[in-house]
N, C-alpha and C positions, 0 to 999 in steps of 0.2 A: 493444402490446408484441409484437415481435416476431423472429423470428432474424436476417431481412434488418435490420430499422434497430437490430442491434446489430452486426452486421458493419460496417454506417455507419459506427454512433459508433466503432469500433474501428480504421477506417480510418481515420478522422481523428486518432485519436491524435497522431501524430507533427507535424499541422500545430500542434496545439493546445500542444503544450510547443515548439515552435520559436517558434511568437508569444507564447508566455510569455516565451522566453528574449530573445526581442525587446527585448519589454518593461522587463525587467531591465535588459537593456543601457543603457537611457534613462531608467529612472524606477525609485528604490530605495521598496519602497512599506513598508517598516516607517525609512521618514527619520524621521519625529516620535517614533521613539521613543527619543533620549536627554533631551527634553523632559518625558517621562511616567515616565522609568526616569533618576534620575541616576546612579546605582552599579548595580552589577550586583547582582540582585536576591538575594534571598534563598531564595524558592523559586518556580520556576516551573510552572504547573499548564495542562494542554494537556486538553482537554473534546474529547470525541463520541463519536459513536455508528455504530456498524457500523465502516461503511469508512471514516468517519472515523476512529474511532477507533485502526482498524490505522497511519494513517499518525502517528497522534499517539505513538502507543507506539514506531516508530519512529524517530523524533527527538528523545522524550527522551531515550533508549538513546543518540544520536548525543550530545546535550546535558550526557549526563553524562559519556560520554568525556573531555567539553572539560571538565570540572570544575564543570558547573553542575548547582544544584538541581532537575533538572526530572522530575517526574513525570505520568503519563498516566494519566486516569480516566475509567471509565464517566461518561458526562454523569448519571447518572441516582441516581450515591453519593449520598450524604444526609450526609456529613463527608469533612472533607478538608483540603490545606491551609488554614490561617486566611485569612480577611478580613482587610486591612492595606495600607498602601503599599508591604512588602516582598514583594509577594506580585505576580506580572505572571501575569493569564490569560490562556489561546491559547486561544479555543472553535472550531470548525472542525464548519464544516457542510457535507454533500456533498448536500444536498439531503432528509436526513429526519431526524428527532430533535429536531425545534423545539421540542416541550414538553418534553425532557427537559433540553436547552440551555440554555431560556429559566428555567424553574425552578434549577438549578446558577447561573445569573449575577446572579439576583437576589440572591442573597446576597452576591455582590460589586460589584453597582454600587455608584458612587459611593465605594467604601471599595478596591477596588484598580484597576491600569491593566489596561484588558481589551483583547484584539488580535481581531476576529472573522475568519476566513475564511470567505467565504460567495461561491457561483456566482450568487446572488441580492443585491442591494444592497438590494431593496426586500423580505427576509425579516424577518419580524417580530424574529427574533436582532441584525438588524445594528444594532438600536436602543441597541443595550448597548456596541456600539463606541467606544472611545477612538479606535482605528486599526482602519479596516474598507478590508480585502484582498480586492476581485474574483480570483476562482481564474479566471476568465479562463477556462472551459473550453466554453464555449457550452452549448445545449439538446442532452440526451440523449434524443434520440426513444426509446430499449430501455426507459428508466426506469430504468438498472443506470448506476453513476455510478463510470463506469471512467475518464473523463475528468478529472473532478472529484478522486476519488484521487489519480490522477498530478501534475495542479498543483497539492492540496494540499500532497502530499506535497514537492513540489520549494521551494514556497512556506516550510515550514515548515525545510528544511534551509538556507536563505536567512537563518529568522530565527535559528538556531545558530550561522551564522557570525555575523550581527549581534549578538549576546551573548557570545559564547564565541572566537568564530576570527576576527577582523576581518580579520586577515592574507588569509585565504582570499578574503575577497570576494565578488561576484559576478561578476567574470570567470571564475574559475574553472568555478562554478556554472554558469554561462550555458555553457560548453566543455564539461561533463557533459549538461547539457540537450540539448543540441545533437547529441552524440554518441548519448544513448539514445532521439534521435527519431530517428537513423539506423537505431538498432537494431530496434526496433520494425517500422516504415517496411519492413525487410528478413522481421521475420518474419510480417510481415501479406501479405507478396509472395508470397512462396514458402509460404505456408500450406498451398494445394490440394497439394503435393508433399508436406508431413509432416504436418498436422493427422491425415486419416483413417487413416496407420496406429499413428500415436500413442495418438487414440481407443479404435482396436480393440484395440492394447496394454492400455489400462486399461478398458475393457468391463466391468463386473462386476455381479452383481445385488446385493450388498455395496457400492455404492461406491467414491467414489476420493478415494485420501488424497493431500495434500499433505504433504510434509516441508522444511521450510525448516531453516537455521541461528538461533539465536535471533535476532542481528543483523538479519534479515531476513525472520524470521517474519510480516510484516504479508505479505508476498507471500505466503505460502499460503493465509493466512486471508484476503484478497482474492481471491484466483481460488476459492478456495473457495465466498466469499460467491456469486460472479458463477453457477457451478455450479451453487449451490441456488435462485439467484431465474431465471433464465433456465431451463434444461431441466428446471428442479424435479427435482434428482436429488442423493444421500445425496454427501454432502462434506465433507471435515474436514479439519483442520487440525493437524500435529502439530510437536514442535520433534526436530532432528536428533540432541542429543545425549540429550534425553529418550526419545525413541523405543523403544531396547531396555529400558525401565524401565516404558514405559506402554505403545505399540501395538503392539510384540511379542506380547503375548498377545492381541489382538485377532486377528496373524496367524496363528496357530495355528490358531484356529477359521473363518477365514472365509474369500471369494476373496482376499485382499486384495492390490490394485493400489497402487502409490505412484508421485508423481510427484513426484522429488526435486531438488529446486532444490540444487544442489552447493556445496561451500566451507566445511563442515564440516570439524571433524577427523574426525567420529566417521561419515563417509558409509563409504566401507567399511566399517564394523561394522554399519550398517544394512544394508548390501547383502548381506554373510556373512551375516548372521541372516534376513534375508528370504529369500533367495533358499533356505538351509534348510529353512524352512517351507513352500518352492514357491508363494513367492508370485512377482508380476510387480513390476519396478522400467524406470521411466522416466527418464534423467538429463537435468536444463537446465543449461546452461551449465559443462559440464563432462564427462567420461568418468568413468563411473564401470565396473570391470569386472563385467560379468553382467547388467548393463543390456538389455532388449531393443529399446531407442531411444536417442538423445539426441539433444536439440535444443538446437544451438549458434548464437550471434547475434554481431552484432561488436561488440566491444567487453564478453566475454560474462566478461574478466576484471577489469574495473574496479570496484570497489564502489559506487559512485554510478550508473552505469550498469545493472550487476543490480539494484539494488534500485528502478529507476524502470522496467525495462523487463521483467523476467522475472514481470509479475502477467499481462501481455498472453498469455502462454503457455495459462494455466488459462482466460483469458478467453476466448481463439480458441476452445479446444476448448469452452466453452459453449454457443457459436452454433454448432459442428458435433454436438452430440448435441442442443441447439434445436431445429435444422434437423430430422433423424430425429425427433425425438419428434412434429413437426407433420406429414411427412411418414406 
């Protein structure tokens, strides 16, 4: 594990969701499931752990939009929705939480329709597959499974339209996919120009906070994850309109840096209140005023596109304070 092969896997990003979207184009891989699911279920239950898990709470958020039952849980609850055939499981592996996975599904084999995502076919989880989905994202030489996130993620908002939006499709999808491997692709290019004064913006012996919108909270706590397993360094995760109610008084007492993923209502009230406390704020994908950076991508106003593209932001600057910590 190291800074250079997670710069790798990071620059691959964008091949790896354009031959997803390929893929899509040609082969719909949740087909079998009006076979396994005749009516729209009753509740649907989305499993994992870490980064899995950010994308799963992502999509159910997306799934209950469309008016379906979906909820998103630690693989590792011990109750939850019931065992049943009204009951459809999503487990989603990005590559760790086998035992917490594999324990969670044994109470639903054989008694509901299970869908795995897994970057491994031949993981001991996929055994429990009704319908098991290659995330198609290759081998992560960093071991940080940013790869794996992103087509889970894109995978799982695929099977929301196949439940909930048919209309939508995967044309659509595959046009979003396409668009935020552009984005990406852009700010993996231009990195050496903004990463290191963005870094030195959030520099802190305190750490550095992510602040996303709830919508898109799994992107903080992604780039967060990526933060503490790569440079091994304090990272967290906060939600936008919570913020002045819980890490506000954090700001008070500490350096504290934020790097705030935009599209909030409540982002100016985080920035008045920060920027009070004399703390430091970073804006993505948006201007926020008082900001001492912002990092803008294209396509940086789409919501399908932020939410598949703006985790690569936290990640870049992983493998740049990586880089320093080995140096």
């Amino acid at each position: 594990m190291t800074a250079q092969l997670l710069t790798a896997d990071l620059a691959a990003k964008p091949d790896a969701l354009t031959a997803l979207a390929d893929r899509l184009a040609r082969h719909d891989p949740f087909s079998a499931l009006p076979a396994l699911v005749d009516d729209e279920p009753a509740g649907i239950l989305l499993l994992g752990t870490g980064a899995a898990r950010y994308a799963c709470e992502a999509a159910a958020a997306r799934m209950r939009l469309a008016g379906l039952g979906a909820v998103a849980e630690y693989a590792a609850t011990e109750r939850s929705l019931p065992p049943g055939p009204d009951t459809l499981v999503v487990a989603v592996s990005v590559g760790g939480g086998l035992r917490e996975l594999c324990t969670a599904l044994d109470e639903y084999v054989e008694r509901s329709a299970i869908i795995v995502l897994t970057p491994d076919p031949d993981s001991p989880v996929a055994r429990y597959a009704d319908i098991l989905v290659p995330l198609l994202s290759g081998v992560e030489r960093s071991g940080l499974s940013c790869r794996a996130y992103q087509n889970a993620l894109a995978l799982l908002l695929l099977l929301g339209h196949r439940l909930g939006a048919p209309a939508a499709g995967a044309a659509d999808l595959t046009r979003s996919l396409r668009r935020a491997a552009n984005a990406i692709a852009d700010l993996v290019d231009r990195a050496p120009a903004w990463v290191p004064d963005v870094a030195a913006a959030l520099d802190s012996r305190d750490g550095v906070h992510l602040v996303a919108p709830v919508e898109r909270l799994a992107s903080a706590r992604q780039a967060a994850l990526a933060i503490r397993q790569g440079p091994v360094r304090a990272a967290y995760a906060a939600e936008s309109g919570e913020w002045s109610h819980t890490d506000r008084y954090l700001a008070a007492v500490t350096d504290y840096r934020a790097l705030l993923f935009t599209g909030s209502h409540y982002d100016e009230r985080v920035a008045d209140h920060l920027l009070q406390l004399h703390g430091t704020l970073v804006a993505v994908g948006g201007a926020v005023e008082g900001a001492a950076a912002a990092v803008r991508y294209l396509g940086d106003g789409d919501p399908d596109v932020r939410l598949l593209t703006e985790p690569v932001v936290g990640e870049l600057l992983a493998a740049h304070w990586w880089r320093r910590r080995r140096a």
